[in-house]
VEXDREN-2710 file (C-alpha; in Angstrom, 1 decimal):
% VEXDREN-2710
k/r/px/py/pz
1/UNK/20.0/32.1/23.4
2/UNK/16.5/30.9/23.6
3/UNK/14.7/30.1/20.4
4/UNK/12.4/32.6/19.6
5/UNK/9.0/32.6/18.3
6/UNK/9.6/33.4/14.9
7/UNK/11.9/30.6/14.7
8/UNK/9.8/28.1/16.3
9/UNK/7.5/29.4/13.5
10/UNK/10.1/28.9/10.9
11/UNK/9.9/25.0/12.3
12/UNK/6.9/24.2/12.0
13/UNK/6.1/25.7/8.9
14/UNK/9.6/23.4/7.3
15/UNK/8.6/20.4/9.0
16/UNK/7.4/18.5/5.9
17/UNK/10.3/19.9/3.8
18/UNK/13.5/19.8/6.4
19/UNK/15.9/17.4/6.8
20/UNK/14.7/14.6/8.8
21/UNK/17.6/13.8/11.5
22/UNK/17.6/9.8/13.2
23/UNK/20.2/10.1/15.7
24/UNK/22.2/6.8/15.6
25/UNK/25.1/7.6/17.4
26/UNK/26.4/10.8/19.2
27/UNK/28.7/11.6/16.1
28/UNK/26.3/10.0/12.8
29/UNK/23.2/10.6/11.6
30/UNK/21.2/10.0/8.6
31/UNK/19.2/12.3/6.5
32/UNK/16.5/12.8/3.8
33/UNK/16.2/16.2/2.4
34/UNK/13.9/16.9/-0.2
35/UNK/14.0/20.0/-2.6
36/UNK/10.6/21.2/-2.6
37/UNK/7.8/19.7/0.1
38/UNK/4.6/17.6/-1.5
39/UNK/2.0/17.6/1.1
40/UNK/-0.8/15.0/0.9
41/UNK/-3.5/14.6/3.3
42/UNK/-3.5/11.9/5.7
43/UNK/-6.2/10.0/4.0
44/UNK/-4.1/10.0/0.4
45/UNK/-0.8/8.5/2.2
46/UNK/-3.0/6.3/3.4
47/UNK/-4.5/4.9/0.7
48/UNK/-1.3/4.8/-1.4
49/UNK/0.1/2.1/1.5
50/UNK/-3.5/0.7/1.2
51/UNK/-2.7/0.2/-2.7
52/UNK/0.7/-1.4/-1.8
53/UNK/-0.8/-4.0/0.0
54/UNK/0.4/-2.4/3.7
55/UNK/-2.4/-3.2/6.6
56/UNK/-3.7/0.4/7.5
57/UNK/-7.2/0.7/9.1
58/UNK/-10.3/0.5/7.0
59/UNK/-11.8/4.0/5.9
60/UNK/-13.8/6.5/4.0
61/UNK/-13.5/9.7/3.1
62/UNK/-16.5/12.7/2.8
63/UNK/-17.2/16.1/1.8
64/UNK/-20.4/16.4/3.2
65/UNK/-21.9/15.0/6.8
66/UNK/-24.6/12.7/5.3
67/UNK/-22.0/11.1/3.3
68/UNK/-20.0/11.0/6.7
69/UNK/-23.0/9.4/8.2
70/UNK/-23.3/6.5/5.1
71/UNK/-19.5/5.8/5.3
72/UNK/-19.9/5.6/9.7
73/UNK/-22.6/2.9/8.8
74/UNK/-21.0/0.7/6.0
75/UNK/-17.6/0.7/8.2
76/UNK/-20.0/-1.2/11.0
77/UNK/-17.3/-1.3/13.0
78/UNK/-17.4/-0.9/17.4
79/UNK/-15.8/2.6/17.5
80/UNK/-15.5/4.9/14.9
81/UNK/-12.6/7.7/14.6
82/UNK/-13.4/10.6/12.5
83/UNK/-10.6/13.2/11.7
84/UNK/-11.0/16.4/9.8
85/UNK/-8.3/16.7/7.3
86/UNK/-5.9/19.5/6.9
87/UNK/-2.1/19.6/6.3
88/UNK/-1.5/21.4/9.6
89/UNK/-0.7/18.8/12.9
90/UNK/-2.3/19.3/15.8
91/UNK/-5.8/18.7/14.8
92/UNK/-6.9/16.6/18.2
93/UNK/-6.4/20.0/20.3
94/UNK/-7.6/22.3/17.5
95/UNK/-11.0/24.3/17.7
96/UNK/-13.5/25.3/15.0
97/UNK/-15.1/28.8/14.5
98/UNK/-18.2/26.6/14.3
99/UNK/-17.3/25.8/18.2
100/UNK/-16.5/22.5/17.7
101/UNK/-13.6/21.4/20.2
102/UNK/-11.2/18.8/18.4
103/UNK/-10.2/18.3/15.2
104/UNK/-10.4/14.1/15.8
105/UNK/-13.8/12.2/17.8
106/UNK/-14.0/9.3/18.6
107/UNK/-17.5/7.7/18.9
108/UNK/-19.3/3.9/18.9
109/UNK/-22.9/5.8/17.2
110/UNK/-22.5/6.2/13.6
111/UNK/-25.2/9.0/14.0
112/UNK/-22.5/11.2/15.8
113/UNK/-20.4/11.0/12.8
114/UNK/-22.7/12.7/11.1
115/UNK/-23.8/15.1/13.8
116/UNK/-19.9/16.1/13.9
117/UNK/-19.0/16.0/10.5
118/UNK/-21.6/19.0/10.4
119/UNK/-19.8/21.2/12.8
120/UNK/-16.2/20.3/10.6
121/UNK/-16.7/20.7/7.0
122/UNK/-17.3/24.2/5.9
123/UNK/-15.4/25.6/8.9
124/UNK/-12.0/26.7/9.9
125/UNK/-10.1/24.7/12.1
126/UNK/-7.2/27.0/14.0
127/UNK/-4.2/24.7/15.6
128/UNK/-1.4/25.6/16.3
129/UNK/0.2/25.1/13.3
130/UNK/-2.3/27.1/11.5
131/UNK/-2.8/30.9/10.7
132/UNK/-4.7/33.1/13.1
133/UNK/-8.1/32.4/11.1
134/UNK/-7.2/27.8/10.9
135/UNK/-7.8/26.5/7.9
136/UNK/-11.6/25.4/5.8
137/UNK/-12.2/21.9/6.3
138/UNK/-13.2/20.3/2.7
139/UNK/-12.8/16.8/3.4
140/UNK/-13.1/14.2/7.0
141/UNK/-11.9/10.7/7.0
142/UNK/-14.1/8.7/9.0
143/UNK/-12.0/5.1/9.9
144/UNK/-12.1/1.9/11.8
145/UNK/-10.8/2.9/15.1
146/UNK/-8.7/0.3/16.4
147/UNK/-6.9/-0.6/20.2
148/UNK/-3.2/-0.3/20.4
149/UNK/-1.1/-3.1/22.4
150/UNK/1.8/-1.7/21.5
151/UNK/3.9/0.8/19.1
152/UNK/7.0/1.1/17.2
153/UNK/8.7/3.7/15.1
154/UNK/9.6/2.5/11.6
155/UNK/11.0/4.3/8.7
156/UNK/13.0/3.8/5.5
157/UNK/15.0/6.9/4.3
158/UNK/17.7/8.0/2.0
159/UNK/21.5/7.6/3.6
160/UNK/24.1/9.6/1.8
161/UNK/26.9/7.8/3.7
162/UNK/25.1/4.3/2.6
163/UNK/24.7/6.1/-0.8
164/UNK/21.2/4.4/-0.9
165/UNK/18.1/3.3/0.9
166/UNK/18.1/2.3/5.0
167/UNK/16.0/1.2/7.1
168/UNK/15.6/2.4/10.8
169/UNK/13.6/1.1/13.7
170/UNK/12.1/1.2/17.5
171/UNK/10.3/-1.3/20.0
172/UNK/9.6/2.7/21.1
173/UNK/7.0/3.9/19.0
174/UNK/4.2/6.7/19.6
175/UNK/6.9/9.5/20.2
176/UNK/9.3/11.8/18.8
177/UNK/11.8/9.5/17.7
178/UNK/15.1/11.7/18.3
179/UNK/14.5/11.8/21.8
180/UNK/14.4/8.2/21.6
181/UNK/17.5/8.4/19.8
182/UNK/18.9/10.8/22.7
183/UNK/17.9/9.2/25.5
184/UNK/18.1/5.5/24.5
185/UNK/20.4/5.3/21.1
186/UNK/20.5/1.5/21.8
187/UNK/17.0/1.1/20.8
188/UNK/17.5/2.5/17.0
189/UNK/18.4/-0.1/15.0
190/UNK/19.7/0.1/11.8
191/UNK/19.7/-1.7/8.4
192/UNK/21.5/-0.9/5.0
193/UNK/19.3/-2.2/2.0
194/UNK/21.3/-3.1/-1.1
195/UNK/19.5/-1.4/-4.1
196/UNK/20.2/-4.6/-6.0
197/UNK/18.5/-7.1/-3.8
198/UNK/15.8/-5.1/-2.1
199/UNK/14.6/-6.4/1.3
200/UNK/16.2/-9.5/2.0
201/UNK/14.0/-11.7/4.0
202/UNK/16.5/-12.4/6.9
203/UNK/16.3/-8.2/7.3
204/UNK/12.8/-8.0/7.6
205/UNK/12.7/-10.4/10.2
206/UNK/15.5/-9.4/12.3
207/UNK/14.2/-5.3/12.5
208/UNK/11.1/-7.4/13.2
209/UNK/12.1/-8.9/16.2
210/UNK/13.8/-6.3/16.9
211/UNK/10.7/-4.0/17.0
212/UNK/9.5/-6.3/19.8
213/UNK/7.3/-8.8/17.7
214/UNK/7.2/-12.0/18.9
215/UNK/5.5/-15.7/17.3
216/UNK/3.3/-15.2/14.3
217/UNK/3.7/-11.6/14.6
218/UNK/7.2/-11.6/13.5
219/UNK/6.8/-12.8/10.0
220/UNK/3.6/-10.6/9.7
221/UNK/5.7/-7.4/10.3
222/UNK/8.6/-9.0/8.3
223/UNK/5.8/-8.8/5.4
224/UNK/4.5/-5.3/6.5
225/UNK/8.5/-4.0/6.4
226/UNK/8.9/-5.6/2.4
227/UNK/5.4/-4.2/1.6
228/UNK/6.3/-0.7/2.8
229/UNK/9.6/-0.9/0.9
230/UNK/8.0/-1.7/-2.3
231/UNK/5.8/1.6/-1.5
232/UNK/9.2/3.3/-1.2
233/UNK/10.3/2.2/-4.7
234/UNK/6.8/2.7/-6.1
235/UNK/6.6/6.3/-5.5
236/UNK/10.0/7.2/-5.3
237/UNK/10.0/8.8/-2.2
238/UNK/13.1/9.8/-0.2
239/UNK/11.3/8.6/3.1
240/UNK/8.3/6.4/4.2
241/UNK/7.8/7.2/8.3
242/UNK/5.6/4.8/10.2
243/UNK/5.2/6.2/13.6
244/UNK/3.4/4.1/15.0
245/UNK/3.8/0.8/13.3
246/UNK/1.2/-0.7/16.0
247/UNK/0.1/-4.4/17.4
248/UNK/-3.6/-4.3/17.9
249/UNK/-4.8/-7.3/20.9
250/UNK/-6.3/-9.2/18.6
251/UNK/-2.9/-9.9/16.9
252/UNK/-2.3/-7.5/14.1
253/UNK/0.2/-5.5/12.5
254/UNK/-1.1/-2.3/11.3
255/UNK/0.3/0.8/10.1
256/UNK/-1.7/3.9/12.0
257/UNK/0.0/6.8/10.8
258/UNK/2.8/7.5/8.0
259/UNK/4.5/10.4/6.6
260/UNK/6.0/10.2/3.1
261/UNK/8.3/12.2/1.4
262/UNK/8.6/12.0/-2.4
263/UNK/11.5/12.8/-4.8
264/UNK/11.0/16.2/-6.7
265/UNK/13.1/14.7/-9.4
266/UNK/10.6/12.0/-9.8
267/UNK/8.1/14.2/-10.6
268/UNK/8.1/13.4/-14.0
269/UNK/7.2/9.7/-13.7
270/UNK/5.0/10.6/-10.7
271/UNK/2.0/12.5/-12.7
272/UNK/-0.6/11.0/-10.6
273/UNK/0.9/11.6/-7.0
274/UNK/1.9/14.6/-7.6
275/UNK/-1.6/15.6/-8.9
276/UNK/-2.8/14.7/-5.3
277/UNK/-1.2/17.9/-4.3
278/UNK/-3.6/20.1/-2.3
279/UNK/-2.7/23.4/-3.0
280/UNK/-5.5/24.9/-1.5
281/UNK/-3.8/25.7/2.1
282/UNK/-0.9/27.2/0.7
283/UNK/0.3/30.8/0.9
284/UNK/0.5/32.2/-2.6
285/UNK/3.8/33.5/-1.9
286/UNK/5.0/30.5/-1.0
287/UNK/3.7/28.6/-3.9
288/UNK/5.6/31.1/-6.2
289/UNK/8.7/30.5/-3.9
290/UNK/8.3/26.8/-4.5
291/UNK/8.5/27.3/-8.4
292/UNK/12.6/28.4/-8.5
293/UNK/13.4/25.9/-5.8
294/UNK/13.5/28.3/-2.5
295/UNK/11.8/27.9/0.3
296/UNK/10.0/30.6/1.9
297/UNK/7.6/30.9/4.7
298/UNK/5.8/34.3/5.7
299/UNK/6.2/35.8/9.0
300/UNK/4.2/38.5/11.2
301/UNK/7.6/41.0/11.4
302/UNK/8.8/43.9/9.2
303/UNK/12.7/42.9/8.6
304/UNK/13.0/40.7/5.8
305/UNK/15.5/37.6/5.8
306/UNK/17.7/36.5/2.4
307/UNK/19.7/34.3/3.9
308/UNK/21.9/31.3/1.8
309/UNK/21.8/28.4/4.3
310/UNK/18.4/26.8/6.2
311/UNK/20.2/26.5/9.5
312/UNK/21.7/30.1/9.3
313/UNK/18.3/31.7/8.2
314/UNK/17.2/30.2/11.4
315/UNK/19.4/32.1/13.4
316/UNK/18.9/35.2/11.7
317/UNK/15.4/35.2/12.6
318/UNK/16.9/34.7/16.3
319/UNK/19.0/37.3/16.4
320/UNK/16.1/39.8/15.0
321/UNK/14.4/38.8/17.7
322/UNK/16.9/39.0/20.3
323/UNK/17.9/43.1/19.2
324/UNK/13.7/43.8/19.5
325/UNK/13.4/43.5/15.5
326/UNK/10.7/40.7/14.1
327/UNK/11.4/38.5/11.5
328/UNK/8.6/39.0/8.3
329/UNK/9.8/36.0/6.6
330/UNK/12.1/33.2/6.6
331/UNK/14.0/32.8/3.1
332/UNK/16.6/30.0/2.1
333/UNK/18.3/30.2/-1.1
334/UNK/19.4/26.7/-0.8
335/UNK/22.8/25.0/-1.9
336/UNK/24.2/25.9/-5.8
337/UNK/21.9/28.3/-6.0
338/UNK/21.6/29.9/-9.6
339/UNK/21.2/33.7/-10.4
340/UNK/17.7/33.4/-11.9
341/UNK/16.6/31.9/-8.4
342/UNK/18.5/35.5/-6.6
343/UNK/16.4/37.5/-8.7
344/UNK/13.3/35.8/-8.0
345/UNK/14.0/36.2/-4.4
346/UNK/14.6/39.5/-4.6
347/UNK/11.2/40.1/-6.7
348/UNK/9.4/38.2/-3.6
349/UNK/11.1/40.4/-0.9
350/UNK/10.3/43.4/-2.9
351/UNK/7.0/42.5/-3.0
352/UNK/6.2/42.4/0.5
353/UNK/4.9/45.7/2.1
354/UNK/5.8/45.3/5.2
355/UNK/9.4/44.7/5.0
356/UNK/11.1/47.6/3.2
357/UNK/15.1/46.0/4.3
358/UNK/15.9/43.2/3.8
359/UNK/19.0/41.8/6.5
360/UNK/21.0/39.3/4.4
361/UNK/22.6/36.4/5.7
362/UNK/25.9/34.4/4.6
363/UNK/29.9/34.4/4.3
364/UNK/30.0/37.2/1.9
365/UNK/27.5/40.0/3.0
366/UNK/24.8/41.7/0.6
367/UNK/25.7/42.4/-3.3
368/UNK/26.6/45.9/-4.0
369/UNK/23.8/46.0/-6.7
370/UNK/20.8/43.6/-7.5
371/UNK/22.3/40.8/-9.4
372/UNK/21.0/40.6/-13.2
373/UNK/22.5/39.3/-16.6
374/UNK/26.0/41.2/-15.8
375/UNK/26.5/39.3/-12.7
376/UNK/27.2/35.9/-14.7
377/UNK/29.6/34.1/-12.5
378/UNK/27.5/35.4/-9.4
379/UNK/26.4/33.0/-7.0
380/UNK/23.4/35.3/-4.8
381/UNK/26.6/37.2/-3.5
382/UNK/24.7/37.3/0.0
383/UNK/25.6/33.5/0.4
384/UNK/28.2/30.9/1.0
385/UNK/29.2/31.0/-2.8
386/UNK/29.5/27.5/-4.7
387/UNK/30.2/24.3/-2.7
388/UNK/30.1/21.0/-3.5
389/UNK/27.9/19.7/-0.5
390/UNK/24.6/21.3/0.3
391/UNK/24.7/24.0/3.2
392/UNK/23.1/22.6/6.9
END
C-alpha cells in the first residue's frame, strides 16, 4: 500500500519527536525516543555546542535587517550565509509571501544581507513542512560561510541494548544516514561509551579515523567527538546528531549542522534550555496535547484517529485514506498510558469540529463508555493494554 499523504504528513510533523532508527545490521538497530519534542532553533543548538567548546561557524543573530546588516560587517568574512530561522526544514526551497525565493542566501556583499534580511523578517516563509500560510520569520542567523572538503555523519544516542550512551559514525556524511546504513552498513561504525569513564581517548581517535580523518586532523576530531560528548552530558540529551561533521580545505573540523534531543525527565535541572523553547510556531492543540504526554498533530480530514501505538496510528491514517476517508488528526496515546491522559484525549477529539467519529485504533477496540473515575483499572480500552516495553 502506498503511503498516503496524510501519513507522510504525520512524518514530518514527528520528525523531531520519533524514534530515531541507525540501521547497524539487517536485524539491530538502535534508538532514542523522547517523550515529548523540545524544538530549538538552529542558531540556539548552535550556540549551546559553541558554549561547549565544539568548532561551529562564527555567527550572529537579528531581529531586524539593519542589525542583519551590522552583524554581515563585524563577521568580515569572504562569503556570508544568511538563513531565516524557523523550526520547519526545508527552508533553502521555501518562498516568502514577501516574494522572496529561499529561505537560505548566500552572498560575499554584506549590504545584501541587509537588503535580504528585509524581504525575511516580518514575513511568512511556506516550505514544505509548513502550513498552507508558512510561518512569520522573527529572527535570521547571518554566519561565516565556510567550503566543505568533505562530510561525515556523527551522532551519540541512547542504546537500550547497551543500556547507555553510543556513539555512531560515517566517512558518508551530508545525507540521510539510514540509507547509508541500507545501502552500505559497513560504513556505520559503532562505539559503546562506558558511563563510568566517558570518552576514552583511544575511542575518539579510532571513530576518528574511521570518519576518514587523516594527520593532524585525526586528533582534532578526536577532540571535537569528547567535546560533543560532554555537550551530551551537559544537557542531558538523549541524542546529539552532527550531520555533517565537515573538513573545511584549510584544515578544519567543524560542526555545520546538529540536531539535539533533550531528556523530558531532565527538565527539572534543565530550566534554562528548556526556557529556549519557541512556542510560537506551535499549534495550540498540540501544545495542550504535549501537556499529558500524547502526541498529537492536526490533519486537513474529518475522521478522527485515537489510536494506542505511533506505528499503528500511522497505518490508520493509511487505511482512511485508502477507503476514500481523510485522516483529521494523528493521535498516539503512547506506552502505559494512564486514564487521566484517555480523558484528555477524548476532550481534544471532542473539541475538534470537523471530526464528529472518532475510528479507534488497537488490540481491544473502542470502550463501551468514555472512561472516567469508574474505569480505575482501565488502560484507554482502545489500546494494547499495559506492557512492559513501549509500543513501536
Amino acid at each position: 500500500m502506498a503511503v498516503s499523504m496524510a501519513s507522510q504528513a504525520v512524518a514530518r510533523g514527528l520528525r523531531g519527536a520519533s524514534v530515531k532508527h541507525l540501521f547497524l545490521s539487517k536485524s539491530k538497530s538502535l534508538q532514542s525516543n523522547p517523550r515529548r519534542w523540545l524544538n530549538l532553533q538552529e542558531y540556539q543548538s548552535k550556540k549551546l555546542m559553541q558554549d561547549s567548546g565544539v568548532t561551529v561557524q562564527r555567527f550572529f543573530v537579528a531581529e531586524t535587517p539593519s542589525a542583519a546588516l551590522e552583524a554581515a560587517r563585524k563577521l568580515n568574512a569572504k562569503e556570508i550565509v544568511l538563513k531565516a530561522q524557523i523550526l520547519a526544514g526545508g527552508r533553502g526551497k521555501g518562498v516568502f509571501n514577501s516574494g522572496l525565493k529561499g529561505g537560505v542566501h548566500l552572498t560575499k556583499d554584506p549590504a545584501v544581507v541587509g537588503e535580504l534580511a528585509n524581504k525575511m523578517l516580518g514575513f511568512n516563509l511556506t516550505t514544505k513542512q509548513t502550513p498552507k500560510e508558512g510561518v512569520k520569520v522573527k529572527t535570521v542567523m547571518v554566519a561565516e560561510a565556510l567550503d566543505i572538503a568533505r562530510e561525515t555523519y556523527f551522532a551519540i544516542l541512547m542504546d537500550r541494548s547497551c543500556n547507555g550512551p553510543v556513539m555512531v559514525g560515517s566517512p558518508q556524511g551530508g545525507v540521510d544516514i539510514e540509507e547509508v546504513a541500507a545501502k552500505t552498513p559497513e560504513l556505520i561504525f559503532k562505539e559503546v561509551i562506558d558511563i563510568f569513564e566517558g570518552v576514552r581517548d583511544e575511542q575518539a581517535l579510532r571513530m576518528a579515523v574511521n570518519l576518514g580523518f587523516k594527520g593532524p586532523l585525526e586528533r582534532q576530531a578526536a577532540d571535537q567527538i569528547k567535546k560533543l560528548y560532554d555537550l551530551f552530558l551537559k544537557v542531558d540529551a538523549t541524542q546529539v546528531e552532527v550531520n555533517p561533521l565537515g573538513e573545511t580545505p584549510e584544515g578544519r573540523v567543524v560542526c555545520f549542522d546538529a540536531k539535539i534531543n533533550f531528556d523530558d525527565n531532565a527538565e527539572f535541572r534543565q530550566k534554562d534550555v528548556f526556557a529556549m523553547e519557541d512556542m510560537t510556531e506551535s499549534d495550540p492543540t498540540e501544545m495542550e496535547a504535549a501537556k499529558y504526554d500524547l502526541k498529537y498533530i492536526g490533519l486537513d480530514g474529518n475522521i478522527a484517529c485515537f489510536v494506542n501505538g505511533a506505528g499503528l496510528a500511522m497505518a490508520t491514517c493509511d487505511i482512511i485514506d485508502l477507503h476514500g476517508g481523510k485522516p483529521a488528526n494523528f493521535l498516539d496515546l503512547g506506552g502505559g498510558v494512564k486514564e487521566n491522559q484517555v480523558y484528555q484525549a477524548f476532550k481534544l477529539l471532542s473539541a475538534d469540529p470537523k471530526a464528529p467519529v472518532p475510528v479507534f485504533g488497537g488490540s481491544r477496540g473502542p470502550p463501551s463508555r468514555p472512561p472516567g473515575r469508574h474505569h480505575r483499572n482501565s488502560n484507554a480500552g482502545c489500546g494494547r493494554g499495559r506492557q512492559e516495553k513501549a509500543p513501536d
